[in-house]
Each structure stands twice: as structure tokens, then as C-alpha cells.
N, CA and C of each residue as an Amber inpcrd file, in Angstrom:
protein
   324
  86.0820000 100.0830000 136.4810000  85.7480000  98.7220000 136.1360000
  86.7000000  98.1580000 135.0740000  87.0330000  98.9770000 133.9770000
  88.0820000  98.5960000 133.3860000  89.5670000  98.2800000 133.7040000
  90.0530000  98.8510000 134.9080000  91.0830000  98.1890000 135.5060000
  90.8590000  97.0510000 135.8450000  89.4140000  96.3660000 136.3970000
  89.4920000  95.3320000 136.7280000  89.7460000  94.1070000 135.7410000
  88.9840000  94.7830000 134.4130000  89.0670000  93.7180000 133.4560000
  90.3520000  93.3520000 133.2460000  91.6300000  94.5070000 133.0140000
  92.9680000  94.2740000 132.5810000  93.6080000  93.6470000 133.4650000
  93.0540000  93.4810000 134.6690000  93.9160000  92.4790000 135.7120000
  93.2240000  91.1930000 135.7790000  92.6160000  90.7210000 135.3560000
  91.8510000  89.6750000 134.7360000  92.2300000  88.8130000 133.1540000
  92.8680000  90.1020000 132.4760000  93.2750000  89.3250000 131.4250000
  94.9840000  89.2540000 131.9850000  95.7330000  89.9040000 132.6040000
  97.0350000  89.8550000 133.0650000  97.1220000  88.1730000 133.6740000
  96.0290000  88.2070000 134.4520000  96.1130000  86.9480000 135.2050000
  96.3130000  85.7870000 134.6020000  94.8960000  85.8530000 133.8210000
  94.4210000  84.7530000 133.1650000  95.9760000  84.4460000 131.9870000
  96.3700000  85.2860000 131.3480000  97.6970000  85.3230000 130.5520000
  98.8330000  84.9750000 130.9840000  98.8720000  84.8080000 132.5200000
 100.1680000  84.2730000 133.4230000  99.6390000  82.9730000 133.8520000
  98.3760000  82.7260000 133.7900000  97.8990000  81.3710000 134.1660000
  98.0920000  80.6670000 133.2490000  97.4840000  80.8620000 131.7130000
  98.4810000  80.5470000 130.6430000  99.5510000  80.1810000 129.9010000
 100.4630000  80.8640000 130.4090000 101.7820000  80.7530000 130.2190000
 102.2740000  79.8220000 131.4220000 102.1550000  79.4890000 132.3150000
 102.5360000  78.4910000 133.4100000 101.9600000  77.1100000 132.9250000
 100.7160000  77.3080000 132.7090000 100.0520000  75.9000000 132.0160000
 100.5110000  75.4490000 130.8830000 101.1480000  76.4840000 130.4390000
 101.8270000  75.8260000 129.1810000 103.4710000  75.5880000 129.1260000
 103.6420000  76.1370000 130.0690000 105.1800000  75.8210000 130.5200000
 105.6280000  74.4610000 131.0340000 104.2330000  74.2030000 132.0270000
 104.0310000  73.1090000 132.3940000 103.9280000  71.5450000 131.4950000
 102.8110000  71.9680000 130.5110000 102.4640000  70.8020000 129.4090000
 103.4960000  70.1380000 128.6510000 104.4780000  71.8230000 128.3840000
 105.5450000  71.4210000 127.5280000 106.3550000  70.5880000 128.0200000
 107.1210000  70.9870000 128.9920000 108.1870000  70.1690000 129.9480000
 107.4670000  68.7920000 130.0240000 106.4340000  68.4600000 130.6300000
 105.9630000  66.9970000 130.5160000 105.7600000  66.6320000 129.0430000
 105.5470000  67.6490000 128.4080000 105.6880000  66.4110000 127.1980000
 106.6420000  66.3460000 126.0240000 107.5760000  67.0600000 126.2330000
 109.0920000  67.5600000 125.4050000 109.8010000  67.4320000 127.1220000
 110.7600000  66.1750000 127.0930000 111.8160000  65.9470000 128.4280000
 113.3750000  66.3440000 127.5220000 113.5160000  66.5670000 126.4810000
 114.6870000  66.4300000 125.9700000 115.0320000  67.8620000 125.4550000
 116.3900000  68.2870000 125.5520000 116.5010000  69.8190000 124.7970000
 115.5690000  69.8300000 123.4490000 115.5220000  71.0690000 123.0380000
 114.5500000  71.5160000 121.6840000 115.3580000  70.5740000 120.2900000
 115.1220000  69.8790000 120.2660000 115.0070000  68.9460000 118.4960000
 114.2300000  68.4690000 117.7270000 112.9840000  69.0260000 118.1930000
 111.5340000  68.8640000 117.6130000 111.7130000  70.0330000 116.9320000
 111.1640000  69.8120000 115.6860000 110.7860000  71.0630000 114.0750000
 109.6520000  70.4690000 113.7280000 108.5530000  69.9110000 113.8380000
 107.6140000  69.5600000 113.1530000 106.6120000  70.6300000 114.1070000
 105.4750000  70.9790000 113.6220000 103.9400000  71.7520000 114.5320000
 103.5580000  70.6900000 115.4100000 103.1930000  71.4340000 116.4480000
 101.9160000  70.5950000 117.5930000 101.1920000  70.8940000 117.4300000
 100.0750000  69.9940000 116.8350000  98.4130000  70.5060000 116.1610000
  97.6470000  71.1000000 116.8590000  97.8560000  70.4960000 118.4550000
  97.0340000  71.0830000 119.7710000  97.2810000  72.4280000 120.0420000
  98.9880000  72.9830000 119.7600000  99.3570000  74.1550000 120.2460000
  98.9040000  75.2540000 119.0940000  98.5650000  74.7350000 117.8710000
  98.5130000  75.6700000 116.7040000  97.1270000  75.1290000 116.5100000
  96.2260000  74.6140000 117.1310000  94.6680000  75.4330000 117.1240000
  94.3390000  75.7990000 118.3730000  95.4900000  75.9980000 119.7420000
  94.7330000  76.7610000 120.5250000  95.4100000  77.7930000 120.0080000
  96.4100000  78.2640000 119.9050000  96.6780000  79.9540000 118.8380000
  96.3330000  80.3370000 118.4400000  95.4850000  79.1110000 117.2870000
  94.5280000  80.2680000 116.2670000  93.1030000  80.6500000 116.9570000
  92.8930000  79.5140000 117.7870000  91.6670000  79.8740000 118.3020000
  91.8300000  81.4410000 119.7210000  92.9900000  81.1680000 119.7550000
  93.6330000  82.4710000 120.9010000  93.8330000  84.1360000 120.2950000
  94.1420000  83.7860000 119.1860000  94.4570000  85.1830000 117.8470000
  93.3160000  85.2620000 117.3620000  92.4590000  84.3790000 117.0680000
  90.9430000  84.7250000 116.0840000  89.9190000  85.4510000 117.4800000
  90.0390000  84.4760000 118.4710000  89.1720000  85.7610000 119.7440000
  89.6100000  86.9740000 119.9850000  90.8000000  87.3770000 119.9250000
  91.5540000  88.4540000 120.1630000  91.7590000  89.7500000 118.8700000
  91.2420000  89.1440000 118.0190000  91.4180000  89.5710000 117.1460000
  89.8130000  90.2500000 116.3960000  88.7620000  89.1590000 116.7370000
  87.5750000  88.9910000 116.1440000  86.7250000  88.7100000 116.9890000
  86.9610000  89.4470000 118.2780000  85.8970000  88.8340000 119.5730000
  84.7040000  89.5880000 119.2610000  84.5190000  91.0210000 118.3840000
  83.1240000  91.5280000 117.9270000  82.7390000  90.6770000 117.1920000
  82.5230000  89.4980000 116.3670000  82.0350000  88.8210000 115.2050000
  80.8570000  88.1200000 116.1450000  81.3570000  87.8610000 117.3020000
  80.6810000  87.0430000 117.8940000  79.8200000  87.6200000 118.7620000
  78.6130000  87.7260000 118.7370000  77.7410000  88.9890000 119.2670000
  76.8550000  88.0460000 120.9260000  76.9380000  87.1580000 120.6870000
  75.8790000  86.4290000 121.4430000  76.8900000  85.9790000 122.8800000
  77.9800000  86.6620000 122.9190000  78.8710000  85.8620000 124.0100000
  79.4140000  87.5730000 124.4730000  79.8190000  87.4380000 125.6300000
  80.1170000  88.7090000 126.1970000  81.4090000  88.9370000 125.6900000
  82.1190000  89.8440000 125.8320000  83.5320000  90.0660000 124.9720000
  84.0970000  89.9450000 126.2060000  84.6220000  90.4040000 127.3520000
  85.2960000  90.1040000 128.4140000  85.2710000  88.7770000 128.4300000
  84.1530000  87.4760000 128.2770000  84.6580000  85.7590000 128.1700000
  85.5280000  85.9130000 127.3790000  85.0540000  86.7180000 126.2360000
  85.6540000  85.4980000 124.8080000  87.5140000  86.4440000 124.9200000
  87.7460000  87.4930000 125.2950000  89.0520000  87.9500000 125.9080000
  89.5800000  87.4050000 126.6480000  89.1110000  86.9000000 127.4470000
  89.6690000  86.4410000 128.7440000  89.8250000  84.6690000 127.9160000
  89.5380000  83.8120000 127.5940000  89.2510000  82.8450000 126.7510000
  90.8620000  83.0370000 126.0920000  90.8040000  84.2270000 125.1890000
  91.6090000  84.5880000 124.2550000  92.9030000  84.3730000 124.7220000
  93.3760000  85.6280000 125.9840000  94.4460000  85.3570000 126.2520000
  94.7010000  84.1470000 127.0530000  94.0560000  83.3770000 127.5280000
  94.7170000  82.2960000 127.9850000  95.3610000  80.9800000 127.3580000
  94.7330000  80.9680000 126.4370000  94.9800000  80.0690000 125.1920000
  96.0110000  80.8170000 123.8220000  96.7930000  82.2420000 124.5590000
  97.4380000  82.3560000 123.6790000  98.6800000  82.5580000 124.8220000
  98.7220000  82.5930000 126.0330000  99.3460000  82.3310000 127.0890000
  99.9850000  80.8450000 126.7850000  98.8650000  79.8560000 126.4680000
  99.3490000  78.3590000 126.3680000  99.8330000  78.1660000 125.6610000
 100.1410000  78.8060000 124.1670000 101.1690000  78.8380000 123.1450000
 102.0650000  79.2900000 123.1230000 102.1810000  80.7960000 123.7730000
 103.6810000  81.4350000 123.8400000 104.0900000  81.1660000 125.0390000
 103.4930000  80.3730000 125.7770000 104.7060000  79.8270000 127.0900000
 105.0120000  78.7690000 127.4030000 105.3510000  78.1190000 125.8360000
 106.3090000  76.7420000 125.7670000 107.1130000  76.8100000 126.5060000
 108.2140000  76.2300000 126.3340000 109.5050000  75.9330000 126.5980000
 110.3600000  76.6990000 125.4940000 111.4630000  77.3410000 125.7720000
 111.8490000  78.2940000 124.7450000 112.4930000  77.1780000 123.0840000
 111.6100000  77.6420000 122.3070000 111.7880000  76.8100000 120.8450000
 110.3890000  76.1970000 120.4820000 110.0100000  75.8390000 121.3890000
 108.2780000  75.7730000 121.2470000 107.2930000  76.8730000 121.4130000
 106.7860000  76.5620000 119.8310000 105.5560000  77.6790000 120.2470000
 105.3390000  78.4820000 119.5510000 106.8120000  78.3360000 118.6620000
 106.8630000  80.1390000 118.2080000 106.5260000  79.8770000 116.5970000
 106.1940000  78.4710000 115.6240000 105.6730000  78.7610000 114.5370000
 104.0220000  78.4070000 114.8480000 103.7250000  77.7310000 116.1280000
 102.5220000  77.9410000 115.8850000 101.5770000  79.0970000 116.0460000
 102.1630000  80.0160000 117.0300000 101.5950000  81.5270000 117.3180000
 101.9570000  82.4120000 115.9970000 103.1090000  82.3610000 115.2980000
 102.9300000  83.1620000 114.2660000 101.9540000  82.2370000 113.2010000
 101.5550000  81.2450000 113.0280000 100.6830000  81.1240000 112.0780000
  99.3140000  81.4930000 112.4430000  98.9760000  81.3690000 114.1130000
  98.0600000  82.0090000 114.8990000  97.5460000  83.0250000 114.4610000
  98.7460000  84.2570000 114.5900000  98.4290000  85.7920000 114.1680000
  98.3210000  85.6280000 112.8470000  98.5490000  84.6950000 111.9490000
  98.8350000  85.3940000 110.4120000  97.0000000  84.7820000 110.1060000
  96.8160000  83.4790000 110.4420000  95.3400000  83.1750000 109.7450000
  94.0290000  84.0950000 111.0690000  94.6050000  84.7710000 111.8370000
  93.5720000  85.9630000 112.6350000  93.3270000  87.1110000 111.8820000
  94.7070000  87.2530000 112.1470000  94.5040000  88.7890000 111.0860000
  94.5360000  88.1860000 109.2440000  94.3120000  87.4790000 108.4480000
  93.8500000  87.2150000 107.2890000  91.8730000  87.5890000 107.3850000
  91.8290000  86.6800000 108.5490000  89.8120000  86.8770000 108.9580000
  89.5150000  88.1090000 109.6090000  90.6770000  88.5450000 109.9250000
  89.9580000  89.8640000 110.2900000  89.6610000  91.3390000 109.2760000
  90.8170000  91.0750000 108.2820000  90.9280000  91.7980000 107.0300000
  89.9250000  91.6340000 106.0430000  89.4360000  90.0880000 106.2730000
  88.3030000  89.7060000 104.4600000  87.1570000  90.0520000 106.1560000
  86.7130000  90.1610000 107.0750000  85.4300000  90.4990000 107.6410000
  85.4020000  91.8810000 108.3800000  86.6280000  92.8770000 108.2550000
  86.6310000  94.2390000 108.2530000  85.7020000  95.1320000 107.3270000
  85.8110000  94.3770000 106.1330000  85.6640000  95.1080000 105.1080000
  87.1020000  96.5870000 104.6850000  87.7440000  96.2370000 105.0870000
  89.2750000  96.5510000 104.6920000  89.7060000  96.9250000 103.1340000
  89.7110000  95.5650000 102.0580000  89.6240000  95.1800000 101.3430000
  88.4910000  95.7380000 100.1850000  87.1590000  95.5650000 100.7840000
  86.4290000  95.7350000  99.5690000  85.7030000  97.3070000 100.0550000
């Protein structure tokens, strides 16, 4: 059964990355000269890194959704257009793993 799940998140992570390959190109037509964040792309990251990261916190939702959830919306960030994408997924991982460290109990 667990193979099935990993071809489920494979999928869903290539469905991802196409949808976001897609978004980008329609909405960046010009080579990469954008440097400012896309607010949309850097809260589906964080919201893509905080499930992936912290999908036990959440007890009342099955973990295979909130995975499957996870990678697709982190599919939609890292499969900009190459130059997009890549400060909002690392701020993704950095404020995931910050919440996952202060609700590990790591720290204290």
C-alpha cells in the first residue's frame, strides 16, 4: 500500500510542477528580470514546506491528504520558469523548518 502512496505523491508533484510551469509562462512572457517575491508563490511554499514538514501537528486530517496537498503546492513553486521560484521555496523551507524546531521540542 505504501508504494501506492509514493506514486501518488510522484504524480501529484509532476502535476505540480506543470501547473506551475504553466502559470509562470502566462504570467512572466519576458526573459527572467523580475527580483521582487510573488506573494502567491511564497505562501503556497510555505504552506507546501509547513505540510511536509508538520503534517503530524495536524491530527484531525489524514496525513496522505495533507502530503499529497504538500507536494503539489511545492511542485507549484519549484516549477517556475527557471529564475522563478527559487527565493520563495527557500524562504518556504526556512519558516517550515523554524515551526518545526520551536514544536519538536528540539530546543527546549
Amino acid at each position: 500500500m505504501e508504494e501506492l502512496y509514493y506514486m501518488i505523491y510522484i504524480i501529484v508533484f509532476i502535476i505540480g510542477s506543470i501547473a506551475g510551469l504553466l502559470l509562470s509562462y502566462k504570467k512572466h512572457m519576458e526573459p527572467f528580470i523580475m527580483s521582487e517575491i510573488d506573494v502567491l508563490t511564497l505562501v503556497l511554499s510555505i504552506i507546501g514546506w509547513f505540510l511536509l514538514f508538520n503534517h503530524g501537528l495536524i491530527g484531525f486530517i489524514s496525513s496522505v491528504i495533507l502530503l499529497t496537498i504538500a507536494f503539489f503546492f511545492i511542485g507549484l513553486a519549484l516549477g517556475r520558469r527557471p529564475g522563478y521560484g527559487r527565493k520563495e521555496t527557500a524562504i518556504g523551507i526556512l519558516v517550515a523548518g523554524v515551526i518545526w524546531i520551536l514544536t519538536s521540542g528540539v530546543l527546549f
